[in-house]
N, C-alpha and C positions, 0 to 999 in steps of 0.2 A: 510439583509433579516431577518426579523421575525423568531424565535427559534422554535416558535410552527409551524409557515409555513416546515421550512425544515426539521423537526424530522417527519412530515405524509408525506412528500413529500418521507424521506430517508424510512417512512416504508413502504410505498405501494411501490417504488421500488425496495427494499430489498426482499419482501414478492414475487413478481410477479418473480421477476430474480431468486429465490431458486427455484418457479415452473418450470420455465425453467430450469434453470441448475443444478436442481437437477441429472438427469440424467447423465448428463457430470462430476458432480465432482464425484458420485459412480462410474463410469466407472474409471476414471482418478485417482482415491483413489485406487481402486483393480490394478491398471496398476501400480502406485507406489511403493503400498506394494509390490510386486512382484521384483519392477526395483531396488527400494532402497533397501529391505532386514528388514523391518523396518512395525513401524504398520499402516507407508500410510500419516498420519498427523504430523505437526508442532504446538508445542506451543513455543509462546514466550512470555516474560515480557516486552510491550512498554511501553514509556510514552506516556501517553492520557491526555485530558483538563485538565488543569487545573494543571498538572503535576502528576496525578495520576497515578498508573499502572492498567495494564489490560494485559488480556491473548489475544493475537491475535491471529488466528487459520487461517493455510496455509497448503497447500498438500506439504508433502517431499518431496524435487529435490534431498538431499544429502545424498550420503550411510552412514550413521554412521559411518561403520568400516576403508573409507578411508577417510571419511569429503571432500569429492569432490561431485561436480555436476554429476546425473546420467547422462547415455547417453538419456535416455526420457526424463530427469531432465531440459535438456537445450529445450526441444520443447516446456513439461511443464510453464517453463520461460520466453523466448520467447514471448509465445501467452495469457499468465496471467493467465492461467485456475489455476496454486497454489494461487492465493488471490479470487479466488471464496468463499471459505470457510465465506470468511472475511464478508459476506452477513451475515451471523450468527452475528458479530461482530455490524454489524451494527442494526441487530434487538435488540441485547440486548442494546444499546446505549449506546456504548462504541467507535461507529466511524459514522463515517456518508459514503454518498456515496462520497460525495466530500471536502477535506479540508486537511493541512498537512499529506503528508504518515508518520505513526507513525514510532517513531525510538528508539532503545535501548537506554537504563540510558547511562546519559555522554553527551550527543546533547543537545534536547530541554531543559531536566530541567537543563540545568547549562546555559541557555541564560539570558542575562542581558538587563536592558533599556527598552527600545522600544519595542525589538526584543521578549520579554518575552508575549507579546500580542500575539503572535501566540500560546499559551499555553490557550488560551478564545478559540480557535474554537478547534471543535471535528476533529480529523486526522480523514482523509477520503481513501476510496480507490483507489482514483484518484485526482491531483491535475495540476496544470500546471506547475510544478515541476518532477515528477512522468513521465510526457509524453515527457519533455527537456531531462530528463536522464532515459530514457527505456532500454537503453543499459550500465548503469550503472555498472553490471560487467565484459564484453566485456570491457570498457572505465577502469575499474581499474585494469583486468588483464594488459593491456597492458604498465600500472604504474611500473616505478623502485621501487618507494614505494608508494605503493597504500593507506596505512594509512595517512600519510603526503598529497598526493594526494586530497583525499576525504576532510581530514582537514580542508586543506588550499584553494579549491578551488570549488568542488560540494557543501561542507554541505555552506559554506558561498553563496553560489548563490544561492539554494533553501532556506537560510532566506531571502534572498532579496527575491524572488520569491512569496513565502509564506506569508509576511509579505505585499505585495504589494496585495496580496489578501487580506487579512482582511481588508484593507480600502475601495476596491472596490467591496467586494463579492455583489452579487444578485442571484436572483432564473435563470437570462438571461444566468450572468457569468459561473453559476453551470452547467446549460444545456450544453452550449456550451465550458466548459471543458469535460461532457460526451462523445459528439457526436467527439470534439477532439480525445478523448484516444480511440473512437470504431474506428475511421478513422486511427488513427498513430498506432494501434495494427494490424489491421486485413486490412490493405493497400485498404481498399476498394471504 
């Protein structure tokens, strides 16, 4: 897919989805600060293209003071309303709508080969990775070691995952990874 094609594709959908869900993440930001204890927002340091950092912005599910999932935290989670924010992320062009979900220093930028090709496309908010493992922390609570877990078994299938996208991405694939994640989120 053409770079300039999907960066006006990712902003007029970025642009139109904050008009909508504007509303829903201030609702769901004041429901937070209240749930968590906290000032409503997440930042974090991903790796982005090209193995750059960038600050990714998510609504709080975790109280600080116990480092656990609120009780709103897991509905929050659940239904994806915490990566709305991320619409920001992608206006500034630091993600796109659709392409690896970014992930903390120690994953992507330490991949080798091949596999280092997935560090060219922009992490996205949605991937066909992202919708295989939705219940990714459901799946690693229920791990004797969840670190080893992730390790050795989800992060090595989302580079296969991933990485099987960049040779086949298109504006077709992208769509129909959307209409994926609206269907496998919201059971509709």
């Amino acid at each position: 897919m053409n770079a300039f094609f999907k960066r006006c594709f990712d902003l007029i959908v970025s642009l139109l989805a904050l008009v909508v869900f504007l509303p829903f993440i201030l609702f769901f930001w004041f429901c937070m600060l209240i749930d968590t204890g906290s000032h409503g927002f997440f930042f974090q340091k991903r790796v982005g293209q090209y193995g750059k950092l960038f600050t990714i912005y998510k609504l709080q599910t975790i109280q600080p003071t116990t480092n656990k999932i609120s009780r709103l935290g897991y509905f929050v989670r659940k239904y994806k309303i915490d990566e709305l924010p991320q619409l920001l992320n992608v206006l500034k062009g630091d993600m796109s709508i659709v392409g690896p979900r970014p992930d903390i220093q120690g994953y992507y930028d330490r991949l080798e080969g091949e596999n280092r090709k997935i560090l060219e496309l922009k992490p996205g908010i949605t991937c066909e990775a992202s919708i295989k493992y939705k219940n990714e922390t459901e799946l690693l609570e229920q791990q004797e070691n969840p670190l080893n877990y992730n390790d050795t078994v989800i992060f090595p299938d989302k580079i296969r995952m991933n990485l099987a996208y960049y040779y086949k991405r298109s504006f077709s694939l992208d769509l129909k990874i959307i209409m994926a994640t609206f269907f496998n989120i919201y059971k509709v």
